[in-house]
N, CA, C and O of each residue as an XYZ file, in Angstrom:
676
protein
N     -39.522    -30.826      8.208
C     -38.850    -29.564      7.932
C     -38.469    -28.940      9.265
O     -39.383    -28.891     10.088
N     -37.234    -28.433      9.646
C     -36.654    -27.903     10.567
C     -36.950    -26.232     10.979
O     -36.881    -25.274     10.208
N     -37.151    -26.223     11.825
C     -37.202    -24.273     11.836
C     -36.004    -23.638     12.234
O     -35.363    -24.196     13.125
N     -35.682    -22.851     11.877
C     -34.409    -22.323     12.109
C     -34.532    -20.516     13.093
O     -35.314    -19.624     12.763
N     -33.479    -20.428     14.336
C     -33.426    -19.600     14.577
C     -32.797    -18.399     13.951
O     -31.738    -18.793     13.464
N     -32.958    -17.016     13.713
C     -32.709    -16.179     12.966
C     -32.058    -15.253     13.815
O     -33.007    -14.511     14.073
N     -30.889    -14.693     14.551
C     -30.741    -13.896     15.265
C     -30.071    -12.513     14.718
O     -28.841    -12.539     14.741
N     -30.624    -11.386     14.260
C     -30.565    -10.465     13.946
C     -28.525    -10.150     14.149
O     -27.567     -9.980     13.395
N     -28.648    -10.189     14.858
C     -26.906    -10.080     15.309
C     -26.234    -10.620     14.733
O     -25.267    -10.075     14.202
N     -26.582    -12.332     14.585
C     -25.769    -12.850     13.561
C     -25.687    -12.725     12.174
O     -24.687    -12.807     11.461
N     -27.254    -12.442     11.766
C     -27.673    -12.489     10.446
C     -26.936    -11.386      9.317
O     -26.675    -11.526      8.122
N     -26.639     -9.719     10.684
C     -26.320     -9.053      9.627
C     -24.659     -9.116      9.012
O     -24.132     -8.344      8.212
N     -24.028    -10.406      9.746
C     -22.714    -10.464      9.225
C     -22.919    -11.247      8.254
O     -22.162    -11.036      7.307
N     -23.650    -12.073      8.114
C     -23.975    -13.431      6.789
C     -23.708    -12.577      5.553
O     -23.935    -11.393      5.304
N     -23.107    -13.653      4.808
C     -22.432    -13.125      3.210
C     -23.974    -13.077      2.351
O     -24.149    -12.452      1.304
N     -25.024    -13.896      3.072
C     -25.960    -14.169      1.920
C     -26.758    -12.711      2.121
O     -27.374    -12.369      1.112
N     -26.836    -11.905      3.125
C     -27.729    -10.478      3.480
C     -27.149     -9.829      1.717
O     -26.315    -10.412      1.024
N     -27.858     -8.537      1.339
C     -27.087     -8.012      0.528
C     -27.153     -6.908      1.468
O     -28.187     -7.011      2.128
N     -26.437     -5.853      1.809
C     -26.006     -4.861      3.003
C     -26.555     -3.747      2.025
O     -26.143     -3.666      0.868
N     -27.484     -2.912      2.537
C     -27.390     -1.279      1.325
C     -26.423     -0.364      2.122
O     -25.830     -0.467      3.196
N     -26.518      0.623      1.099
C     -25.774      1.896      2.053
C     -26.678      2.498      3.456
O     -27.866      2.808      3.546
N     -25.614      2.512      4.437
C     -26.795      2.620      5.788
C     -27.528      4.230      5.524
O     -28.446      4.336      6.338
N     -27.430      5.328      4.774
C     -28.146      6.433      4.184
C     -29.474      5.872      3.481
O     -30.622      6.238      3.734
N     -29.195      5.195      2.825
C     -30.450      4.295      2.164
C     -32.096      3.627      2.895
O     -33.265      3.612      2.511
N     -31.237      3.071      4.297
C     -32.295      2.347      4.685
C     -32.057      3.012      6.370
O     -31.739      2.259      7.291
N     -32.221      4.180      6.528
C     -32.275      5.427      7.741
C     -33.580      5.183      8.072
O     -34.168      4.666      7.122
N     -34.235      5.337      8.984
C     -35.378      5.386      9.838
C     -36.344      6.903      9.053
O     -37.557      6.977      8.858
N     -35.768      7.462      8.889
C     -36.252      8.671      8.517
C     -36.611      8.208      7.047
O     -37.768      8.187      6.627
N     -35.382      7.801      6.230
C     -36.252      7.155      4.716
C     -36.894      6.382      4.782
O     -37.576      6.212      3.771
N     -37.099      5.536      5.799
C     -38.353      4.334      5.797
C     -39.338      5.264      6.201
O     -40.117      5.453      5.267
N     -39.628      5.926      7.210
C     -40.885      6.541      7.477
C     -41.071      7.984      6.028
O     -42.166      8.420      5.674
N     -40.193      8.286      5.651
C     -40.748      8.891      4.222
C     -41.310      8.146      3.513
O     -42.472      8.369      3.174
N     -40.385      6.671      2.953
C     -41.227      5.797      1.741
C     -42.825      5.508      2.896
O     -43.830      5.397      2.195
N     -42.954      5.456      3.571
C     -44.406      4.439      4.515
C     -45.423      5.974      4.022
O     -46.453      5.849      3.360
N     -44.887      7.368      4.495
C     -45.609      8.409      3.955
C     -46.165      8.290      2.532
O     -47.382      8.362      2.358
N     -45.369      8.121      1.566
C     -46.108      7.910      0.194
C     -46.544      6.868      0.090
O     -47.660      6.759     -0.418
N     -45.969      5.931      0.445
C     -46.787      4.485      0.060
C     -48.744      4.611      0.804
O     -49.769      4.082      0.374
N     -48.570      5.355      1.777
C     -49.992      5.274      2.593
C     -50.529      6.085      1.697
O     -51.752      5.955      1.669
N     -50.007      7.084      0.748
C     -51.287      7.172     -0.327
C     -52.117      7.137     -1.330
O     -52.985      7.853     -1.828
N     -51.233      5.294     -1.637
C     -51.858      4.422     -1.994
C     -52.903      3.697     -1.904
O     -53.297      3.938     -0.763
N     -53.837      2.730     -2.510
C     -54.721      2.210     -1.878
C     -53.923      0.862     -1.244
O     -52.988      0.228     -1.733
N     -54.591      0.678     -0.064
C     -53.922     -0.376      0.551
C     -54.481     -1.826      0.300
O     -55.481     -1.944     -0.408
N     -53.920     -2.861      0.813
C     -54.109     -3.881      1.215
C     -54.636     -4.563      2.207
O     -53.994     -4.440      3.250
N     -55.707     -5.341      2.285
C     -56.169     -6.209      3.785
C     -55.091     -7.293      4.293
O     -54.798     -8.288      3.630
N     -54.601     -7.017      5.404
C     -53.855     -8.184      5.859
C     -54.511     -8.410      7.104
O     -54.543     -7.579      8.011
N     -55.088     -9.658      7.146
C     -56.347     -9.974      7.848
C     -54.985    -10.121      9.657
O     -53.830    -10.546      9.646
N     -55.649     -9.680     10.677
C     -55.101     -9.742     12.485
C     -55.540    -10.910     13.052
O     -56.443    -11.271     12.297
N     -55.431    -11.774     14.000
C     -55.560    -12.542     14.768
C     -54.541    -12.341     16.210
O     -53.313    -12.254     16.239
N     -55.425    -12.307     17.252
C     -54.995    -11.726     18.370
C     -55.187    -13.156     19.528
O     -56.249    -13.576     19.988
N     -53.908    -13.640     19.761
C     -53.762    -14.471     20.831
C     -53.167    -13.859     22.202
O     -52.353    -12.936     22.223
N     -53.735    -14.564     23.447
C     -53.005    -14.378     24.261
C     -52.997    -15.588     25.762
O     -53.905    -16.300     26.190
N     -51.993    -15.458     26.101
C     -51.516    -16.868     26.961
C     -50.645    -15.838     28.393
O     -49.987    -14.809     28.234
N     -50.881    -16.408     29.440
C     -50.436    -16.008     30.507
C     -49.148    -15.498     30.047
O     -48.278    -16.170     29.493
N     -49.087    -13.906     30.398
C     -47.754    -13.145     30.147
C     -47.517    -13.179     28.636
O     -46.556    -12.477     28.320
N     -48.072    -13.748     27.690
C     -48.144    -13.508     26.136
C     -48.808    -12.646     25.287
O     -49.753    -12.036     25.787
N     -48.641    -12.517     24.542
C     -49.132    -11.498     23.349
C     -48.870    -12.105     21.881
O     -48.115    -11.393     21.218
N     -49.132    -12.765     21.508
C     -49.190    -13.402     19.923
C     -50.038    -12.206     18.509
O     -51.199    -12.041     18.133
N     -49.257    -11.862     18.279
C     -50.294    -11.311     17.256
C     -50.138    -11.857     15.746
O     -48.979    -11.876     15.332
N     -51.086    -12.277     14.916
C     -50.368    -13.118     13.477
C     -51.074    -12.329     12.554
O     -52.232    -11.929     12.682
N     -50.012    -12.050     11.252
C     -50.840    -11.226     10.099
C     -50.451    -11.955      8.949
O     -49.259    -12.205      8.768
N     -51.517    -12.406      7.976
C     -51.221    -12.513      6.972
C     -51.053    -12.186      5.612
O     -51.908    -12.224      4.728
N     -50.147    -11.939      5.550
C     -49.797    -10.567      3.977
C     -49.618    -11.726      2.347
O     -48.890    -12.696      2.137
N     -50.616    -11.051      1.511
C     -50.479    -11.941      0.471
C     -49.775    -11.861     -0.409
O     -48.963    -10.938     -0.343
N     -49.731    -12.789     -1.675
C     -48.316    -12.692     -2.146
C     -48.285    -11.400     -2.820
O     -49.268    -10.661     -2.767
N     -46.965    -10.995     -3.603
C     -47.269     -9.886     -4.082
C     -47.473     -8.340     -3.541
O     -47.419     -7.421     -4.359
N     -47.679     -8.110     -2.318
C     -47.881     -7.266     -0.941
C     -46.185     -6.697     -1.007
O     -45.362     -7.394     -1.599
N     -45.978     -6.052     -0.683
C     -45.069     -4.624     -0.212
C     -45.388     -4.059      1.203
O     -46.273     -3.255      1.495
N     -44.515     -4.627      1.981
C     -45.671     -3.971      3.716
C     -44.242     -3.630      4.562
O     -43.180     -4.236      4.703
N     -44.653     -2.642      4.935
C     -43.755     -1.848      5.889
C     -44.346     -1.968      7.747
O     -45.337     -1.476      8.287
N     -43.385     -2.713      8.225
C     -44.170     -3.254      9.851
C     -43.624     -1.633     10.774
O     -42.683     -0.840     10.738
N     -44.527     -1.777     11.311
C     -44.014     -0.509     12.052
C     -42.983     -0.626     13.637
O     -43.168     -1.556     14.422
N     -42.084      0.306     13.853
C     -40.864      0.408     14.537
C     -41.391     -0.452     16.153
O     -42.362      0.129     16.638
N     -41.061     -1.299     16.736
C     -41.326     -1.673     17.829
C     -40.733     -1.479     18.755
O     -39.525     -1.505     18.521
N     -40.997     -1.270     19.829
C     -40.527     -0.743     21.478
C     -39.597     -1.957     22.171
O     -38.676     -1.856     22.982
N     -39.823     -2.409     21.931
C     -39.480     -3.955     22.679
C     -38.906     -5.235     21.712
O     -39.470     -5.587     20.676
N     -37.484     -5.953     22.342
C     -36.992     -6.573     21.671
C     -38.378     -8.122     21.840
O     -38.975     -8.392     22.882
N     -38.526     -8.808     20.591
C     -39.603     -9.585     20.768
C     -39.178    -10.671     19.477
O     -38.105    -10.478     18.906
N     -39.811    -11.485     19.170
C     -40.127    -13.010     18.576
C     -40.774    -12.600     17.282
O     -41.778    -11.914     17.091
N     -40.094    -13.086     16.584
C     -41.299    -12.976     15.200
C     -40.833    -14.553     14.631
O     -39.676    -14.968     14.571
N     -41.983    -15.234     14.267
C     -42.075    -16.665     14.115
C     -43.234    -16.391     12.398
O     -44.402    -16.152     12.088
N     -41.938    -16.630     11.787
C     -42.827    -16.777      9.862
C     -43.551    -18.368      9.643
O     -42.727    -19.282      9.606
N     -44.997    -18.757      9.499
C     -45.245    -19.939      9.463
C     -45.396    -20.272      8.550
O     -45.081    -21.438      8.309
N     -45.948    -19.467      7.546
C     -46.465    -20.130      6.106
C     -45.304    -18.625      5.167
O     -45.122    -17.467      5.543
N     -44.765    -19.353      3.921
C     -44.838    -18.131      2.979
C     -43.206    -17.756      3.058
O     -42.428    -18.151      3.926
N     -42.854    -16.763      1.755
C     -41.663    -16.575      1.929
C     -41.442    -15.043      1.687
O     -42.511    -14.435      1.618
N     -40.293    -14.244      1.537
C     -40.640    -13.276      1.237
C     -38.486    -12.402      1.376
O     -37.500    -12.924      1.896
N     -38.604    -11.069      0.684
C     -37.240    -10.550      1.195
C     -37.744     -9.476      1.870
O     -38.687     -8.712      1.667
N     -36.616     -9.620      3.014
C     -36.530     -8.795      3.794
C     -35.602     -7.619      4.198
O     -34.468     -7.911      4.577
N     -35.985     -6.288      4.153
C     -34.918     -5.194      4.860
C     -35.163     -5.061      6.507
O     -36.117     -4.634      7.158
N     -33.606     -5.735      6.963
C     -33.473     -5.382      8.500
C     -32.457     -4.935      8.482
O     -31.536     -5.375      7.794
N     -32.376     -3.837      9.324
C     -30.941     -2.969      9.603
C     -29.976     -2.787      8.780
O     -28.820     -2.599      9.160
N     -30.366     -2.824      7.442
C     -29.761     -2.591      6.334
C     -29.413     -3.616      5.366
O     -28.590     -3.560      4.452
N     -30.213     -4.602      5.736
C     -29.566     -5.865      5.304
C     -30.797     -6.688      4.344
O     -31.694     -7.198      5.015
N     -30.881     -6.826      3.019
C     -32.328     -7.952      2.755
C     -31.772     -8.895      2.766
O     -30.602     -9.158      2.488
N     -32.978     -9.759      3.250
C     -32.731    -11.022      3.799
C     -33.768    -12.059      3.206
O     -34.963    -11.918      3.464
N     -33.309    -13.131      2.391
C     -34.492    -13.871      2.152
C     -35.189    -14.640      3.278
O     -34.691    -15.636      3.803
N     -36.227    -14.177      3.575
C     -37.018    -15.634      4.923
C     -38.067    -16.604      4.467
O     -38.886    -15.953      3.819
N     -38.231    -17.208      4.489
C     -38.699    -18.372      3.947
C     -39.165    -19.242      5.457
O     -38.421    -19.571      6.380
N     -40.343    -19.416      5.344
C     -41.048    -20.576      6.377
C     -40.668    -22.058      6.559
O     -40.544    -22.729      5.534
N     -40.461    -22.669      7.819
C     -40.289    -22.070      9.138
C     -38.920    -21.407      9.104
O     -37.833    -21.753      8.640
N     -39.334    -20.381      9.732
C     -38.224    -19.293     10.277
C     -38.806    -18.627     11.939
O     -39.954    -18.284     12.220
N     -37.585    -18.608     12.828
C     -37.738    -17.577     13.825
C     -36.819    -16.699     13.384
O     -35.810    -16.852     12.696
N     -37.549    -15.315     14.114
C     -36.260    -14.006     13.814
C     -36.604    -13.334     15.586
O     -37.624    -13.095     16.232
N     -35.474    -13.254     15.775
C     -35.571    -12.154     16.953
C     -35.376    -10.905     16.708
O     -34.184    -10.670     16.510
N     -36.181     -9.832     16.624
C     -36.307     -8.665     16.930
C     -35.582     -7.830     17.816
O     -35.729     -8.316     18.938
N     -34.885     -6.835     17.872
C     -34.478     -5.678     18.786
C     -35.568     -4.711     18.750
O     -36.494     -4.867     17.955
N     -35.522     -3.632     19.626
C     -36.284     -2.905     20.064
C     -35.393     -1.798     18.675
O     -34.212     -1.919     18.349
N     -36.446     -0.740     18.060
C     -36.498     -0.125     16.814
C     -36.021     -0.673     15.787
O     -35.041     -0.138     15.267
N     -36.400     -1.507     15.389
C     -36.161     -2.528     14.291
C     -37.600     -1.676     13.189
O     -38.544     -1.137     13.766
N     -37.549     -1.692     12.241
C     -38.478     -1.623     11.356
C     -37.992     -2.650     10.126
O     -36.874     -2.793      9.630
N     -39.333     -3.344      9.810
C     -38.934     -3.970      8.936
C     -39.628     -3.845      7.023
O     -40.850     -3.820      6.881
N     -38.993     -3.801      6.150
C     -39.928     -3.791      4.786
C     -39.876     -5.025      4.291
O     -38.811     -5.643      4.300
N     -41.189     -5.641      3.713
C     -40.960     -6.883      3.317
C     -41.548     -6.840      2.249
O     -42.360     -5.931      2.077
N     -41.297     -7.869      1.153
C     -41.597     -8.041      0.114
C     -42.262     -9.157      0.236
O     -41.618    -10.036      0.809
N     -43.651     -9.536     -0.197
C     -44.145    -11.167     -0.312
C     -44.188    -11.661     -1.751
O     -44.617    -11.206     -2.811
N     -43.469    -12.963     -1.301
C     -43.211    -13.803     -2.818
C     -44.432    -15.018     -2.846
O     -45.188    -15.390     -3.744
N     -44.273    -15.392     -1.612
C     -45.571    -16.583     -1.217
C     -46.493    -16.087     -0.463
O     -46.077    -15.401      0.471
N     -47.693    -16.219     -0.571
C     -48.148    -15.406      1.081
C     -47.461    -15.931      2.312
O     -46.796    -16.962      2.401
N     -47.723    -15.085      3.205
C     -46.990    -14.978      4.333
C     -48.209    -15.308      5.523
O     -49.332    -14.824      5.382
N     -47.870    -16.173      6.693
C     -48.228    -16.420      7.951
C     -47.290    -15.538      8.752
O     -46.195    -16.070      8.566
N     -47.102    -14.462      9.558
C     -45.981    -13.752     10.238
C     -46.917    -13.837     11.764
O     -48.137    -13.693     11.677
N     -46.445    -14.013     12.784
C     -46.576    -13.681     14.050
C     -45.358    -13.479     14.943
O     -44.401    -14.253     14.969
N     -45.488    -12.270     15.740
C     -45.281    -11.365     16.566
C     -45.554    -12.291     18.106
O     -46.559    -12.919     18.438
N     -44.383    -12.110     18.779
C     -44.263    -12.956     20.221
C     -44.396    -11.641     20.943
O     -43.660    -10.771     20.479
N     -45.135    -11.280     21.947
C     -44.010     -9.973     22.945
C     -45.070    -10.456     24.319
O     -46.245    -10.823     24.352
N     -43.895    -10.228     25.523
C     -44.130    -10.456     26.636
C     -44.891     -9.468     27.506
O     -44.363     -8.448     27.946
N     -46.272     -9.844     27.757
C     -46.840     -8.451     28.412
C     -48.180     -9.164     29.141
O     -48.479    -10.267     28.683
N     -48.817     -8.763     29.974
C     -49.618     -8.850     30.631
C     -51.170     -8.291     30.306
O     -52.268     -8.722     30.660
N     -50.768     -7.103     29.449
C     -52.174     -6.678     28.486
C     -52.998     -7.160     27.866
O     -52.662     -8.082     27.122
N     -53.893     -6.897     27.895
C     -54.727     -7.593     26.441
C     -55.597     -6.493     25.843
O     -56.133     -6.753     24.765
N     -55.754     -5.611     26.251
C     -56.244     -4.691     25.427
C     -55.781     -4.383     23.973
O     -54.559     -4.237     24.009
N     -56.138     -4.264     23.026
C     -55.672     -4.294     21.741
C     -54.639     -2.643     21.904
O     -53.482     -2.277     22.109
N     -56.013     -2.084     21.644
C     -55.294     -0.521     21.598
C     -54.196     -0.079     22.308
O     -53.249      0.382     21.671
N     -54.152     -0.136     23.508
C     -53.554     -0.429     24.225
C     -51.539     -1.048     23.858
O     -50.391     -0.604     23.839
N     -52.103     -1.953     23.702
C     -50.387     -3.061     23.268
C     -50.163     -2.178     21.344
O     -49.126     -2.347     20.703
N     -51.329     -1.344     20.813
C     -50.393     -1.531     19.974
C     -49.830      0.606     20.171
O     -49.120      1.299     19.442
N     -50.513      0.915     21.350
C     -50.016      1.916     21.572
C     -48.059      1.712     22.506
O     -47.083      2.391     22.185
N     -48.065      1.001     23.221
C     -47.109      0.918     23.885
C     -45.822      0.302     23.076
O     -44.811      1.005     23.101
N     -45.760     -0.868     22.403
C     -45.429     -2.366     21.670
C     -44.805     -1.472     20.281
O     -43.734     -1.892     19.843
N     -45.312     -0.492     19.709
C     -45.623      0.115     18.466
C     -45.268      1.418     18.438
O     -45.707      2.167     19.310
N     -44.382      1.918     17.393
C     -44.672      3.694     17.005
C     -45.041      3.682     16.215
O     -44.554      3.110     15.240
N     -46.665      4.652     16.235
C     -46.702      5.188     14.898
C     -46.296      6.838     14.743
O     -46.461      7.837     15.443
N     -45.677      6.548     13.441
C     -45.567      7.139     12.555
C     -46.752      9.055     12.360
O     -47.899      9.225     11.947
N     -46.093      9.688     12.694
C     -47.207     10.798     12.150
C     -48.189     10.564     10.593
O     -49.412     10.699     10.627
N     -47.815     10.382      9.933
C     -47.911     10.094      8.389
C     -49.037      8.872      8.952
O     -50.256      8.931      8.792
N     -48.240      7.702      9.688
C     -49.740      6.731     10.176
C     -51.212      7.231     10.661
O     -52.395      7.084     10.352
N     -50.314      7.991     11.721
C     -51.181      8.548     12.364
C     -52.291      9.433     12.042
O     -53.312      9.532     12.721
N     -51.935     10.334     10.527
C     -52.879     11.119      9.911
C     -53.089     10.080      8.344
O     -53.568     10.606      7.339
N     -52.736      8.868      8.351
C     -53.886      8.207      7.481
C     -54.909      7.268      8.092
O     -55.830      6.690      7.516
N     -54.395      7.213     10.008
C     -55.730      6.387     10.669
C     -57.056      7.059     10.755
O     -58.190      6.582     10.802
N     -56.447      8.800     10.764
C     -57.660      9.723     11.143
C     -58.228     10.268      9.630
O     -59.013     11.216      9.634
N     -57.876      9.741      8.521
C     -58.047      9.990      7.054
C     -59.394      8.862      6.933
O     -60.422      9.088      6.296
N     -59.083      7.562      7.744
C     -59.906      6.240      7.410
C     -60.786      6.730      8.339
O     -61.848      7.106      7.842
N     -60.681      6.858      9.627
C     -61.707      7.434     10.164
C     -62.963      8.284      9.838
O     -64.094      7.938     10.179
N     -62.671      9.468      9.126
C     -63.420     10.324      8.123
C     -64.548      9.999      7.710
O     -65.718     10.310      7.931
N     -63.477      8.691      6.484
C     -64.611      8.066      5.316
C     -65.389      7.523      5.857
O     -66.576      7.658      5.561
N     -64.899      6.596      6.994
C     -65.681      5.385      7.747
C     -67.061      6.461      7.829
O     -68.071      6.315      7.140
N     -66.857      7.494      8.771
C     -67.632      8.418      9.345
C     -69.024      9.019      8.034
O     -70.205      9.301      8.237
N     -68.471      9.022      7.157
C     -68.725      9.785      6.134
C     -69.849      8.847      5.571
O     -71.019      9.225      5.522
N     -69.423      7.537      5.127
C     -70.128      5.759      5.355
C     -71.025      6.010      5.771
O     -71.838      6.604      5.063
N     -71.337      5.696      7.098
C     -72.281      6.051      8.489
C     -73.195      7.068      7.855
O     -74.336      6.738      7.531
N     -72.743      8.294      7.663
C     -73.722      9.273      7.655
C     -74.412      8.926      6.037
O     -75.619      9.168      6.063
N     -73.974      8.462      4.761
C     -74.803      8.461      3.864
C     -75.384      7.486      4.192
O     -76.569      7.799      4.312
N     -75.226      6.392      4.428
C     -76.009      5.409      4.919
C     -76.968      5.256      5.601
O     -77.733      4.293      5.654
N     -76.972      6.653      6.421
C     -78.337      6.605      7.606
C     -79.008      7.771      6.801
O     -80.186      8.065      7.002
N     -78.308      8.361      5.976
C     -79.479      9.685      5.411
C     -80.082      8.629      3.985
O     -81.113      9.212      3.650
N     -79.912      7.410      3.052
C     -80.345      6.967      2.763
C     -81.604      6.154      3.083
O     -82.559      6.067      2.311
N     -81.523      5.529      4.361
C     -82.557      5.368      4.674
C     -83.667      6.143      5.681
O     -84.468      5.814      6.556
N     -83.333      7.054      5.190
C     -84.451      8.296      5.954
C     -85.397      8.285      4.243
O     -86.383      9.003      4.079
């Protein structure tokens, strides 16, 4: 089986994209739908964190059935689909991807994906870091709406902790 390069530039002229209205799929309506969707219960899509001189690999795997909104990235970068298929909204465009696939990324790209198969997805970006927090502070925007459901999980986590230690008192 062949892998095929995906280049965003070319892709969004392809007859096979279906194009929405560019009002539809605005940065501002994606980070509204990511607002309600986060107050939902979520999904585990398990991380794996590689790194290779001047690399950054990060791979997530989203299962089938999953609805996942990737968040806006800083930096034009590599996304390499290994296992799994799924449709995709890029720049207004869904796109079926299907494994092996490369896609190149631009810098504020957000993407929504739909999983039909589970999905193998990894993330290429060129950096010297390895700190987690770190790369996904720089690499990454979040979202306010993210940002006050990381400090929402935080809470409970917190909340965890404390019945847990007053139980065993």
């Amino acid at each position: 089986m062949s892998t095929q390069l995906v280049d965003q530039s070319l892709v969004r002229n392809q007859d096979e994209g279906t194009r929405l209205a560019e009002a539809d799929c605005s940065l501002d309506n994606v980070n509204r739908l990511e607002a309600e969707l986060l107050k939902l219960p979520q999904i585990d899509c398990p991380l794996h964190h590689n790194f290779a001189p001047h690399i950054y690999l990060r791979e997530i795997t989203m299962p089938e059935g999953a609805f996942v909104i990737g968040r806006e990235h800083t930096t034009e970068h590599f996304n390499i689909i290994l296992t799994g298929r799924a449709s995709v909204l890029m720049d207004g465009v869904i796109h079926e991807i299907q494994a092996p696939c490369i896609i190149k990324s631009n810098a504020g790209v957000r993407k929504i994906l739909y999983i039909h198969e589970t999905m193998r997805w990894a993330t290429v970006h060129p950096t010297d870091e390895t700190n987690i927090e770190i790369l996904e502070e720089t690499l990454t925007v979040k979202t306010p709406a993210y940002r006050d459901h990381e400090m929402r999980k935080q809470l409970e986590d917190f909340q965890k902790k404390l019945i847990e230690l007053k139980e065993k008192q």
